[in-house]
ZAMARGU-4260 file (C-alpha; in steps of 0.2 Angstrom, whole numbers, plus 5000, padded with zeros to 4 digits):
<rodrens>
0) 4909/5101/5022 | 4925/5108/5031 | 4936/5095/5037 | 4931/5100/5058 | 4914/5094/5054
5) 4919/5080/5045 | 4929/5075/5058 | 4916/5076/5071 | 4905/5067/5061 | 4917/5052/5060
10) 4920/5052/5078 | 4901/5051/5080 | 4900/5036/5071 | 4916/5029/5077 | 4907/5028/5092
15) 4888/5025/5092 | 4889/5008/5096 | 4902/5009/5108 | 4894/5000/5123 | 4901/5002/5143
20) 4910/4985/5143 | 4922/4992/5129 | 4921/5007/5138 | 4928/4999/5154 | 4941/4986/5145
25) 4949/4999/5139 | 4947/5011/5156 | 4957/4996/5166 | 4969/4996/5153 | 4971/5013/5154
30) 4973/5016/5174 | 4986/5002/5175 | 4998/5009/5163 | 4994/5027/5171 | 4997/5023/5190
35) 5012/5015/5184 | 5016/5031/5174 | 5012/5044/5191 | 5022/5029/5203 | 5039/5029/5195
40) 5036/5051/5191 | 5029/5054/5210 | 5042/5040/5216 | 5056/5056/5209 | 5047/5066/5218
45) 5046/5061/5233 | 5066/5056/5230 | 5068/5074/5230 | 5060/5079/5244 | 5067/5065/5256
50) 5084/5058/5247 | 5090/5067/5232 | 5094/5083/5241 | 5109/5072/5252 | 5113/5058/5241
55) 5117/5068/5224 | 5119/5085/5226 | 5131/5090/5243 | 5130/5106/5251 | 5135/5117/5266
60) 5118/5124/5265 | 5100/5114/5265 | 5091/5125/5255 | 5103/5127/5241 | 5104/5106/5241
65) 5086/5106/5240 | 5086/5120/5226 | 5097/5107/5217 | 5086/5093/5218 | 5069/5102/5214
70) 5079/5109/5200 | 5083/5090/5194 | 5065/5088/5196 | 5060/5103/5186 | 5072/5097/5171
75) 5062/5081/5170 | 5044/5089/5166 | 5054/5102/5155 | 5057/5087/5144 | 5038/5084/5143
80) 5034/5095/5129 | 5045/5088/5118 | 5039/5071/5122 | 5021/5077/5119 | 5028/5084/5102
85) 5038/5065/5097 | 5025/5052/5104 | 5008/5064/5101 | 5014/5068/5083 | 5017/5045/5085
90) 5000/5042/5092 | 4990/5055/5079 | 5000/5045/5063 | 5004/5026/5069 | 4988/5025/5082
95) 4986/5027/5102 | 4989/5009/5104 | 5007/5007/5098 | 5012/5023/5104 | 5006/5017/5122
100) 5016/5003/5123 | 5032/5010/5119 | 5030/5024/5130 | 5025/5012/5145 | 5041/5003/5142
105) 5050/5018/5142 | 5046/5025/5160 | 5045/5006/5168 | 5065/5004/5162 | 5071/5021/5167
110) 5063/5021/5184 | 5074/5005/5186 | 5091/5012/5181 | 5086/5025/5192 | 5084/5012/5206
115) 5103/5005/5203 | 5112/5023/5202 | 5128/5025/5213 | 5126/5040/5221 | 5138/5057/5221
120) 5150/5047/5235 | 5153/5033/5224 | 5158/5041/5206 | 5157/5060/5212 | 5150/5073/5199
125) 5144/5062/5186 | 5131/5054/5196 | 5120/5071/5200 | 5124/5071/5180 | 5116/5055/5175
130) 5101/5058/5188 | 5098/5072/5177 | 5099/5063/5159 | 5088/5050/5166 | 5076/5060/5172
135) 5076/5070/5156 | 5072/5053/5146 | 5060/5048/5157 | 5051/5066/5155 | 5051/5061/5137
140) 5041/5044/5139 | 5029/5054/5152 | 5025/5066/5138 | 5016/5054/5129 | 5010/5041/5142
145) 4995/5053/5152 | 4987/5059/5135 | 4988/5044/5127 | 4978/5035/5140 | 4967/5049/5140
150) 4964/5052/5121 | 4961/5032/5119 | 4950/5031/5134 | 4939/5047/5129 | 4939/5040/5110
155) 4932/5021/5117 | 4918/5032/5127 | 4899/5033/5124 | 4898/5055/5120 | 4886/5058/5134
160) 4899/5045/5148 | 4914/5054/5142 | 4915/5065/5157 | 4914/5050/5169 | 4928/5039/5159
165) 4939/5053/5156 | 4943/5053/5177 | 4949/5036/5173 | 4968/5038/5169 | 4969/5054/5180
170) 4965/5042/5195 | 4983/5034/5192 | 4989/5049/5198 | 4985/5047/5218 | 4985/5029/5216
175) 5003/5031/5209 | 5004/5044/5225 | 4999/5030/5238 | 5010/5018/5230 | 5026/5032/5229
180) 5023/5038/5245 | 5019/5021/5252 | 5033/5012/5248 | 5043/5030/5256 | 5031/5026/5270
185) 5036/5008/5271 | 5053/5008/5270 | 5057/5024/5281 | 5049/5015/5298 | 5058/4996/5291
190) 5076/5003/5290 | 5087/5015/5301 | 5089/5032/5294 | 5107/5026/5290 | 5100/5013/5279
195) 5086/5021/5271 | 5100/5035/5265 | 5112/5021/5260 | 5102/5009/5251 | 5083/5008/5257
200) 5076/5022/5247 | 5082/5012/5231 | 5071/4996/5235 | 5054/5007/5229 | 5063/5011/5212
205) 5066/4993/5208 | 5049/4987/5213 | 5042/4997/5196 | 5052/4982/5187 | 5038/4969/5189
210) 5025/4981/5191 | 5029/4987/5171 | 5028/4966/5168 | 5009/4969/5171 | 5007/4985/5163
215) 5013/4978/5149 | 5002/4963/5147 | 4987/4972/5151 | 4991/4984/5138 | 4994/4971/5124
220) 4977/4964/5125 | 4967/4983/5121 | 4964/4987/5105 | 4964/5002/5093 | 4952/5015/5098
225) 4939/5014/5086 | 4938/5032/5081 | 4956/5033/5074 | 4951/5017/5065 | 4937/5026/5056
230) 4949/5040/5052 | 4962/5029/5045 | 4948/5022/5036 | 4941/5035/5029 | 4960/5043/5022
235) 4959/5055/5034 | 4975/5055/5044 | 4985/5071/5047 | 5002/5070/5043 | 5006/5083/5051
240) 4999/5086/5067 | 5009/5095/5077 | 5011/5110/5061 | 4991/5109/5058 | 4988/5110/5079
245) 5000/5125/5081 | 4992/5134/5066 | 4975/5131/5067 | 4973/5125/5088 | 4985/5139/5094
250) 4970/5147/5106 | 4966/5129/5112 | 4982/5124/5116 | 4983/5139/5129 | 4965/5136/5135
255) 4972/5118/5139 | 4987/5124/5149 | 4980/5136/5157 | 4967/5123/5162 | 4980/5109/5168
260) 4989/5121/5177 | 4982/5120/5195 | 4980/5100/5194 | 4999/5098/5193 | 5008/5113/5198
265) 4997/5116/5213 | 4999/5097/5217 | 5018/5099/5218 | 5019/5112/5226 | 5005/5103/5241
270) 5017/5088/5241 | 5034/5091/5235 | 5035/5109/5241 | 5026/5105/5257 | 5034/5089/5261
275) 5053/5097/5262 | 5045/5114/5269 | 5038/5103/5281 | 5053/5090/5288 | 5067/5106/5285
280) 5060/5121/5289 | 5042/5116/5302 | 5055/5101/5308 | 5042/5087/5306 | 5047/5069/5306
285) 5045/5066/5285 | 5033/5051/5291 | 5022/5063/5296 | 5024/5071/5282 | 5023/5056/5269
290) 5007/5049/5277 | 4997/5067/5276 | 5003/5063/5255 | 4995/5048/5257 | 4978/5053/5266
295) 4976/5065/5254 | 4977/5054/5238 | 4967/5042/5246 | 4953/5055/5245 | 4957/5063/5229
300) 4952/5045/5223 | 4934/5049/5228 | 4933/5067/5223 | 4941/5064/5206 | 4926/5049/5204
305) 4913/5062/5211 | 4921/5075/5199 | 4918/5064/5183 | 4899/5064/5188 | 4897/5081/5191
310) 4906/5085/5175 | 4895/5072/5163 | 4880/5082/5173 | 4883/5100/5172 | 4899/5100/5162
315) 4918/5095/5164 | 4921/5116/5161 | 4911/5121/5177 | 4919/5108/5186 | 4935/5116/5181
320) 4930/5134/5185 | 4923/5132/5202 | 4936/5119/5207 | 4948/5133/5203 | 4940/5147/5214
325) 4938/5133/5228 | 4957/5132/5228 | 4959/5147/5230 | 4949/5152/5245 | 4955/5136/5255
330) 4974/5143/5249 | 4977/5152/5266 | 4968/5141/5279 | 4977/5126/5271 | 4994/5133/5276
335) 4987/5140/5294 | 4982/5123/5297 | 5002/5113/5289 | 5010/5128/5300 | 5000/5123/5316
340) 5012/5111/5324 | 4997/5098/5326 | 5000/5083/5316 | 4982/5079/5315 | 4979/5097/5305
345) 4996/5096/5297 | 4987/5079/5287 | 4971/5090/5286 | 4979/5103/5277 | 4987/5092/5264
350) 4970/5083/5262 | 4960/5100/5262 | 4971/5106/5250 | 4972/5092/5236 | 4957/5088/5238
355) 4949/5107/5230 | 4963/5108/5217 | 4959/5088/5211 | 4941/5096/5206 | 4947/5106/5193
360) 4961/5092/5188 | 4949/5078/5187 | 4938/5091/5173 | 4953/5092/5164 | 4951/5075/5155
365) 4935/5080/5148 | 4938/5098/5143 | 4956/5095/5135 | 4951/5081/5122 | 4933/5090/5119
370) 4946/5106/5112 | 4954/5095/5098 | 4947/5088/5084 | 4951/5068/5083 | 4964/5070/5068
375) 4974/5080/5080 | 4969/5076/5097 | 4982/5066/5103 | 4994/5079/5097 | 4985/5095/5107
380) 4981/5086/5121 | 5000/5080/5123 | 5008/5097/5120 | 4994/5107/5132 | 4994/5094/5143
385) 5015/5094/5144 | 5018/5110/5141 | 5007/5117/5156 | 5018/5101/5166 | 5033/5108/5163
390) 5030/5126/5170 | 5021/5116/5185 | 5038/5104/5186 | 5047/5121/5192 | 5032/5128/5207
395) 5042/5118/5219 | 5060/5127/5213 | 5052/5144/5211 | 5042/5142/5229 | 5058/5137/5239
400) 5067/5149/5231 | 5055/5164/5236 | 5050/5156/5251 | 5068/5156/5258 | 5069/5174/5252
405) 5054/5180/5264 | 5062/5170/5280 | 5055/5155/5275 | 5037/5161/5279 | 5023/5152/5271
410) 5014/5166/5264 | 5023/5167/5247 | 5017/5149/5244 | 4998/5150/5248 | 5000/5167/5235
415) 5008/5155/5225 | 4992/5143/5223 | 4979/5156/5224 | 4986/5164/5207 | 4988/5146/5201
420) 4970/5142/5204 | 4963/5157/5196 | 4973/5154/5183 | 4964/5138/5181 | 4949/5146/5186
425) 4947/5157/5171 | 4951/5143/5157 | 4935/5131/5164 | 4926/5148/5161 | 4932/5150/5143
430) 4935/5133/5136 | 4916/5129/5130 | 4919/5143/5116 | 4932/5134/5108 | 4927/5116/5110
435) 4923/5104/5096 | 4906/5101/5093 | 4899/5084/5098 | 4881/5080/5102 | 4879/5074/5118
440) 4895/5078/5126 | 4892/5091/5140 | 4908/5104/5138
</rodrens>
């Protein structure tokens, strides 16, 4: 018997008596920690749109401050992969548990010190310096929060409801955008403009401190995931992951970043990109701007739900391809809608916009653990997963940069998403091929 089937065969009877009330324990579990996650990493983002750009890095020219700060933002998600590496190889030897924990802890605390740094007119050079290395720490933790949740919510899943509870954790992500962009929201209309630059926009950062009090006891009371219980069980624990997935999951690992890629770098470049393309270059107020962010996560929240049915239905990979070619057909009207000048369609747009591209991010659960056997899952799913991050952590840089370069037109950005979609697009076509072979899980 080789050791895939093997494999397989113990997941299967990890989980055949898994019922939908250990499912949904550990689903709650799961999203708490992951909104937290998205809310202190969307929280940087917004920062970087809206604060970083005049607090941290000065400049004579706009554009070049907020080249500055998107870059600061880029280095961040360039630090995932190596997380995903560190806390994947953790979770695939020690268990998903543990490794959750730690890397929960880890993103709370920094978003905190990140709350309390003096800015550039306070200590000069070394406070854009310590953004960075905070930021770079944080990408580290990040790396191996999203697919931990994911592996151990997947793994505590009935085969044929896997599709459904795999949306689970990636609805952190636009609750963690409500709250980011809510507490921007919030604190932009309580304080003057003077204010919010010189200490309002820290209020949001500090919040994540009690909010990572629940987390954490939320997260103490889940257990193991069963299936890397019957793999330690059984003797079968890989050693080395991260060798045995680059060796042997080399195509999978490309299938997976190819098929994250619109979810997050399409995603930033909607809101990041089009919340400084919109209050800099269109000159809309940045609440109008914040609040179309906000209406648009509020409905990814449905479509993501909606998504996870569709994908235990017909497959998590359709959803994935024909959320992708949707993207890309709503790329140009999208942006003729934010240019308008009507804040009404300026909100449409974002939401128009989010909510095609959160099709093929919702099937991304699904399809990304279905490509790694369990022995190594944690550890392909961390390293796709991160590494397709950290080329979507710099659409916002490379955007701007050929945005300003064409006049500041928008058309380089809406070519920008079309290519990432089809990107996306053609991975949901090709993902089935190389998927692990579990009865009753719809690939």
């Amino acid at each position: 018997m080789s050791e895939t089937l093997q494999t397989a065969n113990i997941e299967q009877h990890a989980v055949k008596e898994l019922s939908r009330k250990d499912a949904n324990k550990v689903a709650l579990g799961a999203l708490i920690g992951s909104a937290l996650e998205y809310y202190d990493f969307f929280l940087f983002s917004a920062a970087a749109a809206l604060v970083f750009n005049v607090q941290y890095f000065t400049s004579g020219n706009p554009t070049a401050a907020a080249l500055a700060s998107f870059a600061t933002f880029g280095v961040g998600v360039a630090a995932r992969p190596l997380g995903g590496i560190i806390f994947g190889s953790m979770g695939d030897r020690i268990g998903r548990r543990k490794t959750l924990m730690i890397t929960i802890i880890g993103i709370g605390m920094i978003t905190g010190l990140i709350g309390v740094l003096p800015t550039y007119a306070a200590i000069g050079i070394a406070a854009p310096v310590l953004l960075v290395l905070l930021r770079v720490v944080q990408g580290l933790f990040v790396g191996g929060e999203w697919s931990g949740a994911l592996t151990l919510v997947v793994e505590n899943s009935p085969l044929h409801l896997r599709a459904r509870y795999a949306v689970i954790p990636l609805i952190g992500s636009p609750i963690g955008t409500i709250l980011s962009s809510g507490g921007f929201f919030l604190v932009t209309i309580l304080f003057t403009k003077e204010n919010f630059d010189a200490w309002g926009w820290r209020i949001p950062f500090l919040i994540s401190l009690p909010l990572l009090l629940i987390a954490i006891y939320i997260r103490s009371k889940l257990e193991e995931s069963p299936v890397f219980r019957q793999i330690e069980e059984a003797g079968e624990i890989e050693q080395t992951p991260v060798r045995t997935t680059f060796k042997h999951s080399w195509r999978q690992l490309l299938i997976g970043m190819a098929s994250c890629l619109l979810g997050m770098g399409g995603f930033y470049l909607v809101t990041t990109f089009c919340v400084w393309y919109g209050v800099n270059v269109l000159k809309y107020p940045s609440t109008l701007m914040l609040l179309g962010t906000i209406a648009a996560a509020v409905v990814e929240i449905f479509v993501i739900v909606w998504s996870g049915r569709l994908g235990a239905k017909y497959g998590s990979s359709r959803v994935i391809l024909w959320g992708g070619i949707a993207s890309a057909a709503v790329a140009v009207p999208a942006f003729l809608l934010l240019t308008s000048g009507n804040p009404v369609l300026v909100v449409i747009a974002m939401v128009l916009a989010v909510s095609t591209l959160s099709f093929p991010y919702a099937g991304t659960g699904a399809v990304l653990t279905g490509l790694f056997e369990a022995k190594t899952r944690f550890t392909g799913v961390a390293v796709a997963n991160n590494t397709s991050a950290m080329v979507a952590g710099f659409v916002p840089l490379i955007v701007t940069g050929v945005v300003a370069a064409a006049g500041n037109h928008w058309w380089p950005a809406a070519a920008m998403l079309v290519l990432i979609s089809i990107i996306t697009a053609s991975a949901g076509a090709i993902a089935p091929r190389f998927s692990v072979n579990l009865p009753g899980f719809k690939h």
